[in-house]
C-alpha positions as CSV (number, residue, x, y, z in Angstrom):
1,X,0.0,0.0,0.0
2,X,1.3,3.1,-1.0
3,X,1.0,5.7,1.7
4,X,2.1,9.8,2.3
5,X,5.2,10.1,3.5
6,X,5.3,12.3,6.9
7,X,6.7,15.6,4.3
8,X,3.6,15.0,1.6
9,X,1.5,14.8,4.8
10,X,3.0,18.3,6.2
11,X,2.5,19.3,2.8
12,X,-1.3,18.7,2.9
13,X,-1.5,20.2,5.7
14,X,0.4,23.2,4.1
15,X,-2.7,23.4,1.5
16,X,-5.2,24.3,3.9
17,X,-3.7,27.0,5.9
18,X,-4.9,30.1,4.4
19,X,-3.5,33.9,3.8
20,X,-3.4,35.6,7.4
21,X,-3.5,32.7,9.4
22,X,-1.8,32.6,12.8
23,X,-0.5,29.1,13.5
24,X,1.3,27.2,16.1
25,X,3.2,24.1,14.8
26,X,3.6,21.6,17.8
27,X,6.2,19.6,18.4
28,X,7.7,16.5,16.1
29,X,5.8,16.1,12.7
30,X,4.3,19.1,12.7
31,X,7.2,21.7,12.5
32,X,7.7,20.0,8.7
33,X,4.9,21.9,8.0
34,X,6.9,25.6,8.0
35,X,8.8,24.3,5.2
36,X,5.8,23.9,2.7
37,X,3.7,26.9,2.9
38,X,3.3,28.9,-0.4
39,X,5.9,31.6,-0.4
40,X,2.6,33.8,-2.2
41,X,1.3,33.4,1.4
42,X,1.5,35.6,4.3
43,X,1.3,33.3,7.4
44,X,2.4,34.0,10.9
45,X,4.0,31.1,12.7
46,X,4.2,31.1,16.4
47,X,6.2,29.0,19.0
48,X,5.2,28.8,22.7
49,X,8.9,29.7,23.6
50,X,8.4,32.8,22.5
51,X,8.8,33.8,18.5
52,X,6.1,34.7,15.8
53,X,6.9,35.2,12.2
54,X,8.9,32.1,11.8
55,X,10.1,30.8,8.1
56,X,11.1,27.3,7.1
57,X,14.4,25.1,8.7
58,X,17.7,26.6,7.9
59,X,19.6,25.4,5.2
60,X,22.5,23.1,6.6
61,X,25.8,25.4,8.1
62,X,23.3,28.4,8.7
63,X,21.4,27.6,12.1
64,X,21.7,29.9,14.7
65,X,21.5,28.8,18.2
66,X,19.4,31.6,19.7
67,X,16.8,30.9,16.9
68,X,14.8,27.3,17.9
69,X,11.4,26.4,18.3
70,X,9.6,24.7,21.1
71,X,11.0,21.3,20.1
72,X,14.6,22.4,20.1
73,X,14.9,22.6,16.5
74,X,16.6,25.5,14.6
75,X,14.5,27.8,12.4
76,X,14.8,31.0,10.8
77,X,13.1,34.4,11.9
78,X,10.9,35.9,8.5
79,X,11.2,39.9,8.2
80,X,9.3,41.0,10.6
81,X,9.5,38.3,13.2
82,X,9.6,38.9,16.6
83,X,10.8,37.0,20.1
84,X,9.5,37.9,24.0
85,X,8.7,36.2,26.8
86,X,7.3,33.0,26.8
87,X,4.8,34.0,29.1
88,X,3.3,36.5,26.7
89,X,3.7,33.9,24.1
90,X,1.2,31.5,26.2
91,X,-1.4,34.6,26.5
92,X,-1.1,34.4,23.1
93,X,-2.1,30.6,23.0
94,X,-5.2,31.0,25.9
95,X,-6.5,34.5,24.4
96,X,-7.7,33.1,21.5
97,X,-5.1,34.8,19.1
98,X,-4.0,31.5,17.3
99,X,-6.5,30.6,14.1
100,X,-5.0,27.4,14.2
101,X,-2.9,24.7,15.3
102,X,-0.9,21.5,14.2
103,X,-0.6,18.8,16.7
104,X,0.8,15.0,16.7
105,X,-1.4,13.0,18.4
106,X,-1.3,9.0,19.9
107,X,-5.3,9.1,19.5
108,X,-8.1,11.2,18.2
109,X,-11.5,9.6,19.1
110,X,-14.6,10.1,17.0
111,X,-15.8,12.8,19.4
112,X,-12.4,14.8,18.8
113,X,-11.3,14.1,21.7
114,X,-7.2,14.8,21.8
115,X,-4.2,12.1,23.2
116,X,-1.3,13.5,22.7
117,X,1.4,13.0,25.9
118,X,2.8,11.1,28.3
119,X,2.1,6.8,27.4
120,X,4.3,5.1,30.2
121,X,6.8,4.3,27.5
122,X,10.5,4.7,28.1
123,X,11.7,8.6,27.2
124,X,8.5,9.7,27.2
125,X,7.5,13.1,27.5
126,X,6.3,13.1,31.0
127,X,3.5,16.2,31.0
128,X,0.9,17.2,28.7
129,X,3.0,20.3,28.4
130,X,1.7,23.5,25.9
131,X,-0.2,21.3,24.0
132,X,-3.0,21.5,26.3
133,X,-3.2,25.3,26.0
134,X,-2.9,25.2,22.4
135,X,-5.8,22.5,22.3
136,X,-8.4,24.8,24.0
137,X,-6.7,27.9,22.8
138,X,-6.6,27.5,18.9
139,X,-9.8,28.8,17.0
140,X,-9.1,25.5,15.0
141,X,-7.1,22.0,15.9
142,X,-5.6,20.3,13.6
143,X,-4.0,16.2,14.0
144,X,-1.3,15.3,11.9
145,X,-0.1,11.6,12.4
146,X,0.4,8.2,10.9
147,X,-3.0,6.5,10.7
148,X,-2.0,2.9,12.1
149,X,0.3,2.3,14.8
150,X,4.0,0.3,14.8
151,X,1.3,-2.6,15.4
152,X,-1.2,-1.9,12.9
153,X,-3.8,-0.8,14.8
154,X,-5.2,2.2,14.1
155,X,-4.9,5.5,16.0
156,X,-8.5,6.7,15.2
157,X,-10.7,5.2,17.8
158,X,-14.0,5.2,19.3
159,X,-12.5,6.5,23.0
160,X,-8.9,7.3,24.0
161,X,-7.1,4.7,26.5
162,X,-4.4,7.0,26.4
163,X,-4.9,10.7,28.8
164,X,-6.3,13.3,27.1
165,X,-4.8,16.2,26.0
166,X,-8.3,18.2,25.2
167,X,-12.1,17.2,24.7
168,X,-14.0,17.8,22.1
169,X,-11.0,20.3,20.4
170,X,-9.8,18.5,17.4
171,X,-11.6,19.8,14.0
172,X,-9.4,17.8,11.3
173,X,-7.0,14.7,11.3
174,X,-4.5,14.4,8.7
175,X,-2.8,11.0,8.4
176,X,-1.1,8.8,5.8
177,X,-4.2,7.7,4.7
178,X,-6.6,10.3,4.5
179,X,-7.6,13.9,5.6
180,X,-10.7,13.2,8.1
181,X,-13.0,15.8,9.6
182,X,-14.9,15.5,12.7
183,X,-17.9,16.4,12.7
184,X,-21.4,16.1,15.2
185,X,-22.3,13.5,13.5
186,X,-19.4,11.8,13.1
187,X,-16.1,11.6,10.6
188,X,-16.7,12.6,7.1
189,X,-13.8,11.5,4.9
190,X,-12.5,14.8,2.8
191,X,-9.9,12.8,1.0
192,X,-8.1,9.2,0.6
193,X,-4.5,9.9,-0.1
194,X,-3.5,6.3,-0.1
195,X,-4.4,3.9,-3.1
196,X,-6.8,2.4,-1.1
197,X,-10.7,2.4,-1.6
198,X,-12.9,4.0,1.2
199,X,-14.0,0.8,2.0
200,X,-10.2,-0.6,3.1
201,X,-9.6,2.8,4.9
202,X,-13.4,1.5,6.9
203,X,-12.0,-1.5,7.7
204,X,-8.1,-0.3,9.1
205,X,-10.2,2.6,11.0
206,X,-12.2,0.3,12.6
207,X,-14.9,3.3,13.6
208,X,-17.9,4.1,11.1
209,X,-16.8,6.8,8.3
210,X,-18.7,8.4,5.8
211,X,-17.3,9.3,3.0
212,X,-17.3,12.7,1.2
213,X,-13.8,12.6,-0.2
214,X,-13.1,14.7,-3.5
215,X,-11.8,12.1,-5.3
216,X,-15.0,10.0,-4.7
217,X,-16.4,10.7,-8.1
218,X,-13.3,9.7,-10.0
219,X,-12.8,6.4,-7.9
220,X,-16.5,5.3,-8.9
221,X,-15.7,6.4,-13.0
222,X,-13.0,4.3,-12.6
């Protein structure tokens, strides 16, 4: 089965982040993100430890130390671009002042419910951290992630067994497979990215789906 590859993911992602949009890329996956959005596009990233106006990843030999996201990684600071206090950085997050964000997730349940920390294994991150603020914060949540864990089962579930992150927050999921949204009355399938058919994707969900993907038409000429 051919499936996205984490940068084609962060690069659909990319697609749906419009003009003007003030976004928080959380840690992991979702910092690949920065390095797809259209150049033709003014969009405001913003790190809880304190930056806004961030570009893509340096190129190899140019990182600067005092330049690096949440997650420790290097960046680069657009024109304009600013850096403060993380504590002003976190009003930021709970005022309400971030259109979206980008999270990885363990699980996303059917509700949108959000499992995203701490899972007992070894290394783990061991608190739920800015994530949380982000979750209730952001006017929109997105979930970028593999669809299927190491073990093949998949991370889309009916209720987390994992602690949650945030109730009710997440809007869209963006996986390997497909680009869910959650909606009351349930997931709605926008798009299968995979060369599967929407009733494989069913079946490695494992939770109902309906599907209202754009390539729906073309898969039934076919």
């Amino acid at each position: 089965m051919k499936k996205l590859t984490r940068d084609e993911m962060a690069r659909r992602v990319a697609q749906d982040i419009p003009e003007g949009a003030y976004v928080n890329l959380g840690i992991g996956v979702p910092t690949l993100v920065a390095n797809h959005l259209a150049v033709d596009r003014e969009i405001f990233l913003h790190s809880e430890n304190g930056l806004l106006g961030m570009g893509p990843a340096p190129a190899a030999g140019e990182e600067d130390d005092e330049l690096i996201n949440a997650g420790k990684q290097h960046v680069t600071l657009l024109s304009g671009g600013a850096f403060f206090h993380h504590a002003d950085s976190f009003a930021m997050m709970r005022g309400g002042h971030l259109d979206y964000c980008v999270l990885g997730a363990f699980q996303v349940s059917v509700k949108g419910d959000l499992a995203n920390w701490h899972t007992g294994a070894p290394d783990a991150i061991p608190a739920v951290g800015g994530a949380m603020d982000l979750a209730i914060g952001a006017k929109q949540v997105f979930v970028m992630m593999e669809h299927l864990t190491k073990s093949g089962e998949s991370k889309i579930v009916a209720e987390c067994s994992y602690p949650l992150t945030g109730i009710g927050c997440v809007g869209r999921i963006y996986t390997d497979l497909a680009v869910l949204d959650v909606t009351p009355d349930g997931l709605v399938v926008r798009d299968i990215c995979a060369d599967i058919s929407f009733e494989e994707l069913q079946k490695l969900t494992g939770v109902p789906l309906r599907d209202e993907s754009a390539n729906r038409a073309a898969r039934n000429a076919a």
